[in-house]
N, C-alpha and C positions, 0 to 999 in steps of 0.2 A: 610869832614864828618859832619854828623848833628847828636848829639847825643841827643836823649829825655830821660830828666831823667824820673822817676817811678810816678814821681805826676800827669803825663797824662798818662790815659789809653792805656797798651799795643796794644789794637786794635788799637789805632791811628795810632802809630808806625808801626803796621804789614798792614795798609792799605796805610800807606804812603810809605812802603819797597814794593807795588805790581808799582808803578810808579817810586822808585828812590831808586838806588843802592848802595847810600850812607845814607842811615837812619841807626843807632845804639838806639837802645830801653834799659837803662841802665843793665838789665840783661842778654842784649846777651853779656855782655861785662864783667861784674862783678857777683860776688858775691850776694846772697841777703843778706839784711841786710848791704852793705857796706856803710861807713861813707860817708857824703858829699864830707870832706875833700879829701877823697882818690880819688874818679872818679871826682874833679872839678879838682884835678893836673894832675891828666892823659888826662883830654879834655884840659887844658889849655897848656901841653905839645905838644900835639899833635894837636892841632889849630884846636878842634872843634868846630864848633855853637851847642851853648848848648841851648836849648829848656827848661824849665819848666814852672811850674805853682805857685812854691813855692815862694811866695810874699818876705819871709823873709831869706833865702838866703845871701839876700844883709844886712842881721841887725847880724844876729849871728856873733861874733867877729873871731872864726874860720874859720867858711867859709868865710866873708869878706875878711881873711887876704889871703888866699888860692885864691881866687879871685884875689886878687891884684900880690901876687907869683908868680901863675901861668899865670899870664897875660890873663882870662879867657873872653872870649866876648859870652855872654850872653843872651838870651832875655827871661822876664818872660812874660808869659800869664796874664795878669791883670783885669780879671772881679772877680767884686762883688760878683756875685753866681756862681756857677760852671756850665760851658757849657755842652750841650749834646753832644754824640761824634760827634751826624752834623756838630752842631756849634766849635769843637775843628779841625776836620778838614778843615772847610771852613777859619778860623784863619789862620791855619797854611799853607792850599794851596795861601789864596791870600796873605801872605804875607810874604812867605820865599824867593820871590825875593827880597825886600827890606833887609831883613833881610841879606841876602847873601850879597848886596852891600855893609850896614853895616857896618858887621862883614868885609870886606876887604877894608874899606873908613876911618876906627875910630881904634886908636890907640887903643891898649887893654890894663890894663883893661879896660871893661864895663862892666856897666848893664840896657840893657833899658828893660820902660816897652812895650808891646805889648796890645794894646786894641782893641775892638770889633767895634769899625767904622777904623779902619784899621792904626790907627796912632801911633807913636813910641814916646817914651820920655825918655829923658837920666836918671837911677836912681840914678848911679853911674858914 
């Protein structure tokens, strides 16, 4: 399963769940308003690739440790300014194959980044 948290646009998610029937958008899943902590232990449970946008993620000592807990494998979206939904889909179609290799190539935890000419870097 590939779960996108909230920091990308539910369109994204709902245009990506019209080609692949394993996308989770984190409200079909949860609660609003739920902590990080609680949907990064239930993707790290349950051996999601977790998707977002949220740079820092990987800094807050909560989620860090939840992270590392949960054995979570990760990839953040890492531009400077925030993409249009073109551009957040064009990210994520050309590079959830990578991503997928990844996520089942690299011991978890991680956290890499994901950038705009298509390349990966470990953050964590």
């Amino acid at each position: 399963m590939i779960f996108i948290d909230r920091s990308i646009p539910v369109s994204i998610a709902e245009a990506l769940k019209c080609v692949r029937i394993d996308i989770i958008w984190l409200d079909d899943y949860f609660p609003a308003n739920t902590p990080d902590v609680i949907w990064l232990e239930t993707a790290g449970q349950k051996q999601w690739i977790v998707i977002t946008r949220d740079s820092y993620i990987r800094k807050r000592p909560n989620e860090l440790e939840m992270i590392r807990q949960a054995k979570v494998g990760a990839f953040v979206l890492a531009q400077t300014q925030t993409p249009t939904r073109w551009e957040y889909l064009q990210i994520i179609t050309c590079t959830l194959d990578q991503m997928e290799k990844l996520f089942h190539e690299t011991p978890r935890p991680f956290v890499f980044g994901c950038y705009r000419d298509r390349t990966f870097r470990r953050l964590t």
